[in-house]
C-alpha positions in Angstrom: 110.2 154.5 109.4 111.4 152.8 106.3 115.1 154.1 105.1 113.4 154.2 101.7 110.1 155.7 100.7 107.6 153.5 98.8 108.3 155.3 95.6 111.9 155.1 95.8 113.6 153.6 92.4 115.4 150.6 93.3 118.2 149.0 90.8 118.2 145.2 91.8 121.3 144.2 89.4 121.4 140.2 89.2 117.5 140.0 89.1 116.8 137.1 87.1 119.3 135.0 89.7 119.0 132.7 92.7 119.3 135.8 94.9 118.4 138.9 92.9 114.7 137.2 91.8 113.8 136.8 95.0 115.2 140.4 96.3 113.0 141.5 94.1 109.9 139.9 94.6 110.2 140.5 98.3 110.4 144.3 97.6 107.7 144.2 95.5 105.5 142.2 97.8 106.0 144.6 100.7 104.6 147.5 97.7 107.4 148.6 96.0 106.6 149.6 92.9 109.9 151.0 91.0 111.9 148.5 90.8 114.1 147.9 87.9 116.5 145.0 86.8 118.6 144.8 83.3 119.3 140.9 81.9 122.7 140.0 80.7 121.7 141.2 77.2 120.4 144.1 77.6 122.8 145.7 80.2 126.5 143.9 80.3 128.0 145.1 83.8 131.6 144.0 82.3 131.3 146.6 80.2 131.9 150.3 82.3 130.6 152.5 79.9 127.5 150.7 79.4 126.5 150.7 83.4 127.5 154.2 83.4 124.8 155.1 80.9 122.2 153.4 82.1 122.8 155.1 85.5 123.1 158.2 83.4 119.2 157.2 82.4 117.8 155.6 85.4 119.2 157.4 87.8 118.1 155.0 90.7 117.6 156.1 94.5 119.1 152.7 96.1 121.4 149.8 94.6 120.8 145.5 95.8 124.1 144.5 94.0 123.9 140.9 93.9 125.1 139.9 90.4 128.1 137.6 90.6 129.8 135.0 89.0 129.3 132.3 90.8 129.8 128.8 90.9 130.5 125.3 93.2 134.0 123.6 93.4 134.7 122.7 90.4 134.0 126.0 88.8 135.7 127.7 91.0 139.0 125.3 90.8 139.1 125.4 87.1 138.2 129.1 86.1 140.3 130.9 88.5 140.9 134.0 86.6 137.0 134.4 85.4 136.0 134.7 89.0 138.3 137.0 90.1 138.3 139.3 87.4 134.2 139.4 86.5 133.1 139.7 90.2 136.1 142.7 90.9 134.7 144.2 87.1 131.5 143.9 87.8 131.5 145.8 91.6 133.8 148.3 90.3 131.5 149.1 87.5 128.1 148.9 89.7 129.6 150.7 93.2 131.7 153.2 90.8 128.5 154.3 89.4 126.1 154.1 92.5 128.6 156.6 93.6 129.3 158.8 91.1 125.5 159.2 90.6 124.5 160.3 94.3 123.3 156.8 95.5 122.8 157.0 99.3 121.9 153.5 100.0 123.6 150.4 98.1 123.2 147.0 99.4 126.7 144.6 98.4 125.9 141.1 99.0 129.0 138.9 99.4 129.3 135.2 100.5 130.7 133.7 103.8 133.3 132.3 101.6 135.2 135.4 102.3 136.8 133.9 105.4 139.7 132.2 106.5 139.4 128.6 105.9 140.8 127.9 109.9 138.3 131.0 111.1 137.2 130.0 114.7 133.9 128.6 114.6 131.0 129.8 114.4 132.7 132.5 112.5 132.1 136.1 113.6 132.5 138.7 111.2 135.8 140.1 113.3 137.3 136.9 111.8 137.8 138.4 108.4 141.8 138.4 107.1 143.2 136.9 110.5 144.2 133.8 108.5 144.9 132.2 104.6 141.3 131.8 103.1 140.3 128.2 101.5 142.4 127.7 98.3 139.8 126.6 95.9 137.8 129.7 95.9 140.5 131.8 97.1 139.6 134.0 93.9 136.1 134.8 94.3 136.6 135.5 98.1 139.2 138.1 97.5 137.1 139.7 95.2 134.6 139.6 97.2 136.7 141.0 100.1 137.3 143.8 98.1 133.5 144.7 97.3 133.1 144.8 101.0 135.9 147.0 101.7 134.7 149.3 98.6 131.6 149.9 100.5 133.1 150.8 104.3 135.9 152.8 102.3 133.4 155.0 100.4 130.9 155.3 103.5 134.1 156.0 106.0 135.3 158.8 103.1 132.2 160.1 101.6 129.6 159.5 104.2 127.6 157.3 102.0 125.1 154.4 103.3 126.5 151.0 101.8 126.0 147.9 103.9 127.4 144.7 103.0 126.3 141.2 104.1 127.5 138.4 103.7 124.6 135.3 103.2 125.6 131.5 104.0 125.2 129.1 101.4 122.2 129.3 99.7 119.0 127.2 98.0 115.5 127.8 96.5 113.7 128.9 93.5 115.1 129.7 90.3 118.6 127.7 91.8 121.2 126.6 89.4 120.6 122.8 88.6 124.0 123.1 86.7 126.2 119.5 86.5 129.2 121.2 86.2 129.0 124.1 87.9 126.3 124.8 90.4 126.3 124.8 94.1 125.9 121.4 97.0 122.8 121.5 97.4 121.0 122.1 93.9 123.8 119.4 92.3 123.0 116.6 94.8 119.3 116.6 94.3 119.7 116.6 90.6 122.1 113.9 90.7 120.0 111.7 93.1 116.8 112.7 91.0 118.5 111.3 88.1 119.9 108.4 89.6 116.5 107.6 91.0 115.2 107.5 87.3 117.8 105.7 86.2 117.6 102.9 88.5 113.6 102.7 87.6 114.3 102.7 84.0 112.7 105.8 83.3 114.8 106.7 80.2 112.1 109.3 78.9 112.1 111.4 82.5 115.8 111.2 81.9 115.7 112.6 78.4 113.3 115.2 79.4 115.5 116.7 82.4 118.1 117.2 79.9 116.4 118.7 77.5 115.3 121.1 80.0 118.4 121.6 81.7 121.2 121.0 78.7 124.6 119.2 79.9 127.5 120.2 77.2 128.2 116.3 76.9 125.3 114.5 77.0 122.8 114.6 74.1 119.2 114.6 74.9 117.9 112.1 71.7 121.3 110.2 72.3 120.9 106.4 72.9 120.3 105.0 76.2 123.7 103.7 76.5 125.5 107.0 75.6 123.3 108.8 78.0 124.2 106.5 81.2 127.7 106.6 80.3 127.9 110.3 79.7 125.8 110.4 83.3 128.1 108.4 84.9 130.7 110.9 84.5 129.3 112.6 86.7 129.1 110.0 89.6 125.3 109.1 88.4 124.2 105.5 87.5 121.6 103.9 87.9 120.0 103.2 91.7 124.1 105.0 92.6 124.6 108.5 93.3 128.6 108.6 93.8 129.4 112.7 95.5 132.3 114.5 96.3 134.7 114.4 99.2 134.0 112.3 101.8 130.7 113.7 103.4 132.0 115.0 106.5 132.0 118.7 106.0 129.9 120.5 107.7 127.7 123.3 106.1 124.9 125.9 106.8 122.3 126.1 104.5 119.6 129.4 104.1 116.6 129.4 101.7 116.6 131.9 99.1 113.6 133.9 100.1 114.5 133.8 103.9 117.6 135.3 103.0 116.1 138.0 100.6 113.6 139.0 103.3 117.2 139.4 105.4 118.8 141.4 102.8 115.3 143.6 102.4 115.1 144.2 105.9 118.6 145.6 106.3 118.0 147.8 103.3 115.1 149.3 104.7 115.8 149.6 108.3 119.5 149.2 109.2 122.2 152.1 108.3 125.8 152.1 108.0 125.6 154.1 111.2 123.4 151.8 113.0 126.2 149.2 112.4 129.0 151.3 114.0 127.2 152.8 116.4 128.8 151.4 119.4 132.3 151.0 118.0 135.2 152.3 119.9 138.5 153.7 118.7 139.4 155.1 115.2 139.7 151.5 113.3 136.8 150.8 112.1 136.3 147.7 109.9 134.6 144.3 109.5 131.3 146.2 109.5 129.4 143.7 106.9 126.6 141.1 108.3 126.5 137.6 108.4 123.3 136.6 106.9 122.2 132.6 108.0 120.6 130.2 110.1 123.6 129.6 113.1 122.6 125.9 112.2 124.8 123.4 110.8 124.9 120.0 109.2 127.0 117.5 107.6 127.2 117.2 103.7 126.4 113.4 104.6 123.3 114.2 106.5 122.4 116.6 103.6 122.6 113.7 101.2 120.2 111.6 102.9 117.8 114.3 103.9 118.0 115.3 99.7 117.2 111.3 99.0 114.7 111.7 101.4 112.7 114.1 99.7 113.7 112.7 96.1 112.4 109.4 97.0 115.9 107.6 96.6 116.4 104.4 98.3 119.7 103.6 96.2 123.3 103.6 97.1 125.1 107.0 97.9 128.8 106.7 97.8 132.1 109.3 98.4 134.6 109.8 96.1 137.7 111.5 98.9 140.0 111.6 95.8 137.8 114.8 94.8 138.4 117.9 97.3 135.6 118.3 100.4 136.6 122.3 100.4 136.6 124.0 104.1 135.9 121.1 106.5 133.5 123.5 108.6 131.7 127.3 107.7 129.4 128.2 110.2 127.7 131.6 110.4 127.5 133.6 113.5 124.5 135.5 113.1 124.4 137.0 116.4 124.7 140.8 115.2 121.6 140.3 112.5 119.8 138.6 115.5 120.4 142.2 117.6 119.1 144.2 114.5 116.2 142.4 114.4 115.9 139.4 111.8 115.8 135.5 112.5 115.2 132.9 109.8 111.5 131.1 109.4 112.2 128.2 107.0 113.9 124.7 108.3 116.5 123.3 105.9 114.5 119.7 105.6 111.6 121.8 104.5 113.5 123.4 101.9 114.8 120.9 100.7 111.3 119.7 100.0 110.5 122.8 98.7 113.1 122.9 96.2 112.8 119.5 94.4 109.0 120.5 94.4 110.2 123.7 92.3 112.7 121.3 90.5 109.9 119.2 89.5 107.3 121.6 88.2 110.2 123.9 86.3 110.8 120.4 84.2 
């Protein structure tokens, strides 16, 4: 039997995201009917008192907290503080509230970023603070280490029912397509789409993709030559898709809606006390899920499986002046696999999938 009845209210905060959209939709396709998101402008989870009355108002029976601020690299290098102090604002604000207003079950969803950059591979969840964490998104880690603590501290004090997990990087609809700031996997195939149009001359596709999708220093109606220079920037010329680090990284990669299905799953069916059932001893910690694929690539084999799908047949080149990040972050999944769940979509299909979405969201 379900944790949660059909009728259940259900606050999915960070719905119009990568993650939270497809929560959502998941829950609703599986006939719940009461669930509620806020956007950005209508409820501003940076603000305390704000959350607090609309908990005062909606009074929800379970919590999916997956708004973050979020971001690849880059964003992470060069906006330190924002990352820290959003993410730690906004769980403080959400789980503070969930609390105060008798939520039972909260679901806290983190990011595999949260461990040590040496963590023994693939990384188990035990492997949390044994060693220093990557440096460029040491930030966002920590404060993600904290909202995972928040939730074992208040379920080990107040007996509540707040599971954390902790998905590997992720891809799929409504992903950010960002220059500047989004994720591997989203970034590359925009950058080898564009490329790809460049290098057939297809200034018009080019002017349309930014219009849709606005980069702060390239003008859409700019000239052709302003825009390839302003694109090169950004390692993209024509027929040439230059990427960061040196390609040898390894990654894990999980579509959006396989992990949302992940995240539902636990909701529904796994408890806080189903997680420690068979612990021994009085220390009890690390009790958040790995949620992935236990699959692994190379960010080199990712580029050529993205310029597969885009069609590319140009040059893709490394730039190892620019950081490659942890060298190696796989998931071990093998506590979700004992509670029940195993992924169903392949990463070369989702990476089809995604430029298909790219595409048609033009």
């Amino acid at each position: 039997m379900a944790l949660l009845e059909k009728d259940a209210k259900i606050y999915v905060a960070g719905h119009r995201g990568l993650v939270g959209s497809a929560i959502m939709a998941n829950l609703k396709a599986k006939g719940y009917t009461r669930v509620i998101g806020r956007t950005h402008a209508e409820l501003d989870l940076l603000d305390g008192e704000a959350v607090r009355r609309f908990f005062d108002a909606e009074r929800p029976d379970a919590v999916v907290l997956a708004a973050a601020h979020v971001g690849g690299i880059m964003a992470n290098s060069r906006y330190r503080a924002d990352f820290i102090y959003e993410n730690l604002q906004i769980q403080q604000n959400v789980i503070g509230e969930a609390f105060r207003h008798g939520v039972k079950r909260l679901l806290f969803l983190g990011s595999t970023c949260i461990y040590p950059r040496e963590a023994p591979q693939p990384i188990r969840e035990e492997a949390l603070l044994t060693s220093p964490l990557e440096y460029t998104n040491e930030p966002y880690a920590i404060a993600k280490i904290a909202g995972l603590k928040m939730c074992e501290s208040f379920n080990l004090q107040y007996g509540t029912d707040y599971v954390a997990v902790m998905p590997t990087n992720l891809y799929g609809p409504n992903d950010n397509f960002h220059l500047e700031n989004s994720h591997v996997l989203p970034a590359m195939i925009r950058k080898v789409h564009l490329a790809r149009l460049l290098g057939e001359g297809r200034m018009d596709s080019v002017r349309a993709d930014l219009a849709r999708r606005p980069v702060s220093t390239i003008a859409a109606d700019a000239t052709d030559a302003d825009i390839i220079g302003a694109l090169a920037a950004f390692g993209i010329e024509p027929g040439k898709v230059t990427l960061w680090g040196t390609g040898a990284p390894l990654r894990e990669f999980l579509w959006s809606e396989d992990m949302a299905d992940a995240c539902v799953y636990i909701l529904l069916n796994v408890s806080f006390a189903d997680i420690i059932r068979d612990r021994e001893g009085t220390d009890i910690r690390n009790t958040h899920i790995n949620i992935g694929t236990g699959r692994e690539l190379s960010i080199g084999q990712l580029a050529q499986a993205v310029a597969r799908a885009v069609g590319f047949n140009g040059e893709i080149a490394w730039d190892s002046s620019k950081p490659d990040g942890t060298m190696r972050k796989l998931c071990d999944v093998t506590r979700l696999h004992k509670l029940g769940w195993h992924h169903t979509v392949e990463l070369e299909d989702g990476i089809d999938r995604l430029y298909r979405w790219y595409l048609e969201n033009l």
